[in-house]
C-alpha positions in Angstrom: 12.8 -4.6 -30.3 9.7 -3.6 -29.3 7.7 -6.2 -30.4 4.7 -7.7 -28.5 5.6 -10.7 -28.9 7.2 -12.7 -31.7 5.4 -16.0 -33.1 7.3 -18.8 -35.2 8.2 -22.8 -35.7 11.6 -21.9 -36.4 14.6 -23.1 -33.6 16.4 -20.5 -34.6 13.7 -17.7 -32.9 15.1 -19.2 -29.5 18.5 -17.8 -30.1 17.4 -14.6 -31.4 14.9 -14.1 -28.3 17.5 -14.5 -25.8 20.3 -12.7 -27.3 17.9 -9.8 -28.6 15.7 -10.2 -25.2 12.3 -10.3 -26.9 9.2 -12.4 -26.2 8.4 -14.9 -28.5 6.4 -18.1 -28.8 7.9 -21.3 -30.6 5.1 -23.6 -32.5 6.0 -26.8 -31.6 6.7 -30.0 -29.1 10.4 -30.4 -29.1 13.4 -27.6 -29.3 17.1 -27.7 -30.9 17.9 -25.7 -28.0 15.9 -25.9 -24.8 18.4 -23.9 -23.0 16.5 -20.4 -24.7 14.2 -20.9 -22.2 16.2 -20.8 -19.3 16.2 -17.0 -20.6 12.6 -16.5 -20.1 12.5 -14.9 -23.4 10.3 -17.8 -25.5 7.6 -20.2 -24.4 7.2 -23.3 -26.2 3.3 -24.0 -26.6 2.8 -27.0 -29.1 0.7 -27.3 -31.3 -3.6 -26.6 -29.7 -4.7 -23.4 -30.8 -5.8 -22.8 -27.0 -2.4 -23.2 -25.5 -1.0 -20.6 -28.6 -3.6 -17.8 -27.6 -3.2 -18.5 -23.8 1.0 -18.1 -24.3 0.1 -14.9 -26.7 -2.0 -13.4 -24.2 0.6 -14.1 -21.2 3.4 -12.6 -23.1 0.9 -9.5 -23.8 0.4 -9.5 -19.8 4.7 -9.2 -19.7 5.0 -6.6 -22.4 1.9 -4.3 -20.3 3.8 -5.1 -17.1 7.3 -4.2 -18.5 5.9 -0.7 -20.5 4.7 0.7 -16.7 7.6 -0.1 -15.3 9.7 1.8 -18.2 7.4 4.7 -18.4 8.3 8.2 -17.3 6.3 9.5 -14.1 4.2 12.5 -15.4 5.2 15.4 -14.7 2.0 17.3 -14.4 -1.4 16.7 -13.5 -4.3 17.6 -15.3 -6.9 19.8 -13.4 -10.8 19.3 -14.1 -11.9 22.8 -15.1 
């Protein structure tokens, strides 16, 4: 589950991504079920390489975003000596 993001042409990936809540990109123009991305878990980019690396780098920009907000405060400092 702690996958950057999850690539594939498969309809099935939108189930998976919104029951297991990880990002992934579906290759493609149409859906079996467009209601996966009501779960903001999978973007649908078709098939321009452009629009791919632009969705892979946005869901990269989600996964930074959602690691700070998960990550312990440190607990010490570290002094310049």
């Amino acid at each position: 589950m702690n996958a950057r993001c999850v690539l594939s042409n498969s309809d099935i990936i939108c189930e998976e991504s919104a029951i297991l809540n990880f990002p992934a990109i579906t290759i493609g123009n149409a859906m079996e079920r467009p209601e996966a991305m009501d779960a903001s878990t999978i973007v649908m980019t078709g098939l321009e390489p452009e629009v791919v690396v632009a969705a892979l780098k946005m869901q990269n920009s989600e996964y930074n975003k959602k690691c700070l907000a998960t990550s312990p405060p440190p607990t010490t400092k570290l002094k310049r000596v």
